[in-house]
C-alpha positions as a Python dict, from the first residue, in 0.01 Angstrom:
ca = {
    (1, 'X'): (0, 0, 0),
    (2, 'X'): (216, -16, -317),
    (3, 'X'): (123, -224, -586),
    (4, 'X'): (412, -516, -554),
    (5, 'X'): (313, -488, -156),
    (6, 'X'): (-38, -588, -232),
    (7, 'X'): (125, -855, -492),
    (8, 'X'): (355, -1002, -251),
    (9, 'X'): (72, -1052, 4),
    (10, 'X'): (-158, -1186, -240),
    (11, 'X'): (97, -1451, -354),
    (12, 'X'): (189, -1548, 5),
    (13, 'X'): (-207, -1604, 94),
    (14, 'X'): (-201, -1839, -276),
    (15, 'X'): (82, -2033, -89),
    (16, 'X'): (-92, -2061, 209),
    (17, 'X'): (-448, -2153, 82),
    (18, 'X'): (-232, -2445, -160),
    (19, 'X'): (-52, -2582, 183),
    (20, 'X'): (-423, -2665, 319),
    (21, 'X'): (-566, -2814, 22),
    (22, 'X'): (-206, -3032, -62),
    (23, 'X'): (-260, -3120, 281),
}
């Protein structure tokens, strides 16, 4: 995996994990 992959799928699981604590 390239390194922007891995960035992109770290920022999408951020986004994720900040929906179910707004929540």
């Amino acid at each position: 995996m390239s390194f922007e992959e891995n960035l992109k799928n770290a920022n999408e699981s951020l986004e994720k994990l900040n929906d179910k604590e707004l929540s």
